[in-house]
PAZARO-839186 format. One record per residue (C-alpha): x, y, z; residue number from 0; chain; residue in one letter. Coordinates in nm, 3 decimals, m for minus. Layout:
! PAZARO-839186
        x        y        z   nr  kette  rest
        X        Y        Z  NUM      A     A
...
END
This chain:
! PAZARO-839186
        x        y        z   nr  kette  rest
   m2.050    1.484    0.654    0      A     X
   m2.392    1.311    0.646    1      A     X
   m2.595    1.146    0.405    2      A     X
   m2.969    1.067    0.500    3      A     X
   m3.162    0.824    0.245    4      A     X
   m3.566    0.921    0.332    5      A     X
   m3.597    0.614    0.092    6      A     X
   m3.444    0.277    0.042    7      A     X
   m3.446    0.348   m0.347    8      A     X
   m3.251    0.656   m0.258    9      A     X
   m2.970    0.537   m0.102   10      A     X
   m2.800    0.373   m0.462   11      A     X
   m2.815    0.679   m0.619   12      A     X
   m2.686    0.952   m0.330   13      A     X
   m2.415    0.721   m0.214   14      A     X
   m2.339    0.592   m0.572   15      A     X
   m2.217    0.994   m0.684   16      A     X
   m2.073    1.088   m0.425   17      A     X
   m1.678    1.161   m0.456   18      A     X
   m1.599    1.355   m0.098   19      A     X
   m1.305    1.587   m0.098   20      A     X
   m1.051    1.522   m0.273   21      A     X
   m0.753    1.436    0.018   22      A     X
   m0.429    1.599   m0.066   23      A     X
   m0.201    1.367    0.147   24      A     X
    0.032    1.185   m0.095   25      A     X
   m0.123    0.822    0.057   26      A     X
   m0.410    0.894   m0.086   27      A     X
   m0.305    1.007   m0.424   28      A     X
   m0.422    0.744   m0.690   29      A     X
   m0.224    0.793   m0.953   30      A     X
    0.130    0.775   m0.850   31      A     X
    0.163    0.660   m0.450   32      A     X
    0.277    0.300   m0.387   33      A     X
    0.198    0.244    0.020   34      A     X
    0.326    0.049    0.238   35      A     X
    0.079   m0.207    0.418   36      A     X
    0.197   m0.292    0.796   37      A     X
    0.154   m0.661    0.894   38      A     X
   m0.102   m0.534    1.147   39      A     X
   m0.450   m0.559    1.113   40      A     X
   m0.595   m0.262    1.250   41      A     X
   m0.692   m0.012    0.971   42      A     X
   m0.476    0.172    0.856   43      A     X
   m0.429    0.512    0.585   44      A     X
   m0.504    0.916    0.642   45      A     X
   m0.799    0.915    0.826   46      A     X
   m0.859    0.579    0.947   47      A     X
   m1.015    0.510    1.352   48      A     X
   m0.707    0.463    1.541   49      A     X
   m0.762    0.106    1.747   50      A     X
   m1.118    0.057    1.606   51      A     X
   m1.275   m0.255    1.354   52      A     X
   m1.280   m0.205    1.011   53      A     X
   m1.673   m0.120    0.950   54      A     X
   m1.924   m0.363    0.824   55      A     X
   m1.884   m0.316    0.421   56      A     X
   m1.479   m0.360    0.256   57      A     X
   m1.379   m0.432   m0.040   58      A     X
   m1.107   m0.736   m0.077   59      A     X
   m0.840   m0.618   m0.320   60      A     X
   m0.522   m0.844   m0.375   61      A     X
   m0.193   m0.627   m0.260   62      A     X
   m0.028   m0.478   m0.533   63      A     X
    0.356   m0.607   m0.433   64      A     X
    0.550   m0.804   m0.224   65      A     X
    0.851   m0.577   m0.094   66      A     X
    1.130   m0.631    0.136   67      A     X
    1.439   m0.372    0.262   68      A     X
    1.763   m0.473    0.150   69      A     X
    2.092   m0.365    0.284   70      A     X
    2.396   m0.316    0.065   71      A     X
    2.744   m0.253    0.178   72      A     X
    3.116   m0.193    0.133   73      A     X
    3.396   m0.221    0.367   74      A     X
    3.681   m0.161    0.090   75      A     X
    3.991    0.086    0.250   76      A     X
    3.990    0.316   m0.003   77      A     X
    3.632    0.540   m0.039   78      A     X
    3.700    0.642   m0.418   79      A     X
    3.712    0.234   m0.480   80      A     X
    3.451    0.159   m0.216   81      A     X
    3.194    0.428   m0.352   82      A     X
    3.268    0.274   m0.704   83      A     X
    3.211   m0.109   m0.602   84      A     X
    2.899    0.030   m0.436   85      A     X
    2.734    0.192   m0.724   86      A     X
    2.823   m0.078   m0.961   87      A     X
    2.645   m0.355   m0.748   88      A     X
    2.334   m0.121   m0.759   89      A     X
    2.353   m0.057   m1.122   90      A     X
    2.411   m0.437   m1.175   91      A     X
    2.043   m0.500   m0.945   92      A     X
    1.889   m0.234   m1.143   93      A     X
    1.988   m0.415   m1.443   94      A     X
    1.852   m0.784   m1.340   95      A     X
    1.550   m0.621   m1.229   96      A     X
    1.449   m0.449   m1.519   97      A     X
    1.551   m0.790   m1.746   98      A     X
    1.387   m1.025   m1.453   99      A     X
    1.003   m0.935   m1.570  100      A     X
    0.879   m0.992   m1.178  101      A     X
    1.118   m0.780   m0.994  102      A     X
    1.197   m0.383   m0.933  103      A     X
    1.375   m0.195   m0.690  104      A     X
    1.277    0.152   m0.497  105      A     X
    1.331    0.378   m0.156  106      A     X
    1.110    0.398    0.083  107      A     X
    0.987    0.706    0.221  108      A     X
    0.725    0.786    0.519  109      A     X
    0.561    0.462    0.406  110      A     X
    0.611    0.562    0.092  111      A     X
    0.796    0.325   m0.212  112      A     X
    0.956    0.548   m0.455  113      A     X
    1.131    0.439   m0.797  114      A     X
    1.522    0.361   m0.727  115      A     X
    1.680    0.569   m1.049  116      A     X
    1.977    0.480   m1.155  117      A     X
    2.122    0.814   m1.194  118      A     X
    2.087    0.935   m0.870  119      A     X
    2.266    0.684   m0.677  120      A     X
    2.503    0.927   m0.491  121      A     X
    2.274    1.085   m0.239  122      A     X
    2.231    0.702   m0.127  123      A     X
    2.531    0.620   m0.026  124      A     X
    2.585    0.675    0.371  125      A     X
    2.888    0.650    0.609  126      A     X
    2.829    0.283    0.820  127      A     X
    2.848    0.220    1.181  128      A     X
    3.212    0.130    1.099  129      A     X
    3.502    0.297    0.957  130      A     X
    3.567    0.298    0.631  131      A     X
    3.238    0.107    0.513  132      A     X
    2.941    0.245    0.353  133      A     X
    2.603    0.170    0.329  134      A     X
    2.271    0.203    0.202  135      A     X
    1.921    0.051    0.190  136      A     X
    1.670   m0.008   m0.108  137      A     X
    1.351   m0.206   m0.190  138      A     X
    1.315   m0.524   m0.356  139      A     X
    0.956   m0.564   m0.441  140      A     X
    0.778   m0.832   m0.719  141      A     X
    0.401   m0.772   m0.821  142      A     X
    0.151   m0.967   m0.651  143      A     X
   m0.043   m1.221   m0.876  144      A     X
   m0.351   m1.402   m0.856  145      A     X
   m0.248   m1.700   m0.807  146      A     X
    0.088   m1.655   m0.573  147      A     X
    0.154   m1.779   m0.267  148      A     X
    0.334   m1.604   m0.003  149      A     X
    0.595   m1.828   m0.059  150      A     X
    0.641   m1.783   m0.415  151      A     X
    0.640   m1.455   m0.400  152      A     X
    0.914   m1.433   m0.101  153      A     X
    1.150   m1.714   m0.323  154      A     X
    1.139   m1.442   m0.631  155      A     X
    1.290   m1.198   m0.406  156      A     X
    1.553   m1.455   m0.244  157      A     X
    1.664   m1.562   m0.544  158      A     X
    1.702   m1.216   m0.707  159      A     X
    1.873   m1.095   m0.407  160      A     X
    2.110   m1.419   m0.415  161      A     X
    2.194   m1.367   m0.776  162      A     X
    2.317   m1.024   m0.737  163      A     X
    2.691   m0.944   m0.934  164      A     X
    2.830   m0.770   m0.633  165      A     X
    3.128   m0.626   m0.714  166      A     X
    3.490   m0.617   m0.512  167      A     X
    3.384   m0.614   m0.137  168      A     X
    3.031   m0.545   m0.170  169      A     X
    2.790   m0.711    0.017  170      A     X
    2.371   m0.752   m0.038  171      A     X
    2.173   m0.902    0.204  172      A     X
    1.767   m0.905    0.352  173      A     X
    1.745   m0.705    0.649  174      A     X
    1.346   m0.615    0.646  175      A     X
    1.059   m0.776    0.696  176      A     X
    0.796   m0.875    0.440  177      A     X
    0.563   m0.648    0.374  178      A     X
    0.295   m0.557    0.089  179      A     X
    0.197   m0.206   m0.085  180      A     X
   m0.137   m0.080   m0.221  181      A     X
   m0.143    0.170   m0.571  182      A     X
   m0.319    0.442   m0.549  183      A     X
   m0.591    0.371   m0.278  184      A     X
   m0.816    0.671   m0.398  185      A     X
   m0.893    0.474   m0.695  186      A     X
   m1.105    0.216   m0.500  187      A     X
   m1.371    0.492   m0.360  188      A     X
   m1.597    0.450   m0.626  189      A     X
   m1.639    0.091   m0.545  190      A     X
   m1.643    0.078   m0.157  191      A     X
   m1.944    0.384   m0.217  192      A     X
   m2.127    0.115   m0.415  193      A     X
   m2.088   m0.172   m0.173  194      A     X
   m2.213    0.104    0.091  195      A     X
   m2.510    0.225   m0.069  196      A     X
   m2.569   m0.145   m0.175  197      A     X
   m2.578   m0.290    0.167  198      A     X
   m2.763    0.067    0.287  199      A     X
   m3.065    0.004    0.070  200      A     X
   m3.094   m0.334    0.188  201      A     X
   m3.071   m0.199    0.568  202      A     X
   m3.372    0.010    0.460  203      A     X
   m3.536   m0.234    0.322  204      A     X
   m3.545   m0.529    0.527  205      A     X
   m3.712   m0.260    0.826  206      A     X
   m3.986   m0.158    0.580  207      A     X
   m4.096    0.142    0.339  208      A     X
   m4.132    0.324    0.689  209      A     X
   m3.775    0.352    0.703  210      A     X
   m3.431    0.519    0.566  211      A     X
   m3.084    0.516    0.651  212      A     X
   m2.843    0.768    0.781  213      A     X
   m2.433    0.758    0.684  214      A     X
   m2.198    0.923    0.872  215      A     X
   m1.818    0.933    0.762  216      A     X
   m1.843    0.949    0.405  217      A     X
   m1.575    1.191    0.402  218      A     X
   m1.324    1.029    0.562  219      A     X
   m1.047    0.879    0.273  220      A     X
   m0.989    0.510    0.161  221      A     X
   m0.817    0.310    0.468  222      A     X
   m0.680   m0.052    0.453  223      A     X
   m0.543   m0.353    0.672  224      A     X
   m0.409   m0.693    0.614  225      A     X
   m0.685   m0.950    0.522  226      A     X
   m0.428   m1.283    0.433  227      A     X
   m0.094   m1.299    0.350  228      A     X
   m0.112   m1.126    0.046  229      A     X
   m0.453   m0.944    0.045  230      A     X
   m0.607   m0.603    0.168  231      A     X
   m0.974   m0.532    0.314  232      A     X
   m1.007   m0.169    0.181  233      A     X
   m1.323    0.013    0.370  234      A     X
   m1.393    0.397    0.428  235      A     X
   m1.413    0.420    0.773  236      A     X
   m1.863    0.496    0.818  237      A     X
   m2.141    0.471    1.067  238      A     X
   m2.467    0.362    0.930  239      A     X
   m2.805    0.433    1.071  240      A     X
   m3.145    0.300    1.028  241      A     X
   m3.443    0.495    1.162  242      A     X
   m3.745    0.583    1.087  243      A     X
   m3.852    0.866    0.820  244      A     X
   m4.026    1.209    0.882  245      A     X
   m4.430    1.201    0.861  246      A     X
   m4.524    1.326    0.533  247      A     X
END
């Protein structure tokens, strides 16, 4: 899809309403998707240039959460007991997390994080690598704040985790690595079009009333990679360029 700006003054306005399809992928879905951010920075997201730069104009955005995978098992003899010690450990986490304030729990799913629900904990529970032991793995994730440190947030998910009323043989322990998740990426389109058509006009400008600006890639979806420890650079993946407009 192109956009061609035969004016400087143009290039606001075109870029500023224009929504592209809208993708149907579920990363891209604004209202209910939680992704998960790799610790890579190459971009990342439906759509984005495999093993190229983000482009010239991003948005910083803080990450929405801090999440880590977190294994809980059982190694009691008997399955009925072992199946029961499981699912009371995870209805005891569910509990602190839901009094904590900074702390919930959730699957992940194709880089996905979906609500843990405390009413469907059966399908979770999976044979282990040894006999009689059983296993499963959830999401500990705590929201992102201005002001936290990596640091901070990693010790509210320690100390959660360490807290946990296990119950008979259960065990609950950090297995994943630390990684952060972005709400609803669609949502920030609006605002990377502005910064585009912003930065467009002033392309135009600074070459002269002579010339406009072409944009190419408008219709590719929000992508994303790691900017800090806990922020995002969020970009649509573009090609800008300036040349010179038609003869009147």
């Amino acid at each position: 899809m192109r956009h061609r700006g035969f004016a400087a003054g143009l290039a606001l306005a075109a870029l500023g309403g224009f929504a592209g399809p809208a993708p149907v992928r579920a990363q891209d879905n604004a209202s209910v998707s939680e992704i998960v951010v790799s610790a890579e920075k190459r971009p990342q997201g439906v759509g984005a240039p495999a093993g190229e730069a983000a482009p010239h104009v991003v948005i910083f955005h803080r990450a929405d959460n801090l999440i880590t995978v977190t294994v809980v098992d059982c190694d009691t003899r008997d399955e009925k007991d072992r199946l029961a010690e499981m699912k009371a450990t995870l209805r005891n986490m569910i509990a602190a997390a839901a009094a904590s304030g900074d702390i919930e729990l959730g699957l992940e799913s194709d880089d996905v994080v979906l609500p843990l629900k405390p009413d469907a904990l059966d399908p979770l529970l999976q044979p282990g690598d040894r006999d009689d032991t059983t296993t499963t793995s959830i999401v500990v994730k705590t929201h992102v704040t201005a002001t936290d440190t990596l640091e901070g947030a990693e010790a509210r998910i320690d100390a959660f985790i360490h807290k946990t009323q296990v119950v008979g043989r259960t065990q609950v322990a950090r297995s994943g690595i630390w990684q952060l998740t972005l709400i609803g990426p669609r949502q920030y389109r609006p605002q990377i079009l502005a910064a585009i058509a912003e930065d467009a006009a002033a392309a135009a400008k600074a070459f002269g009333p002579g010339y406009g600006v072409e944009i190419t890639g408008l219709e590719h979806p929000v992508a994303w990679n790691r900017a800090g420890p806990l922020d995002l650079a969020l970009f649509i993946p573009y090609a800008l360029t300036v040349e010179p407009l038609p003869k009147p």
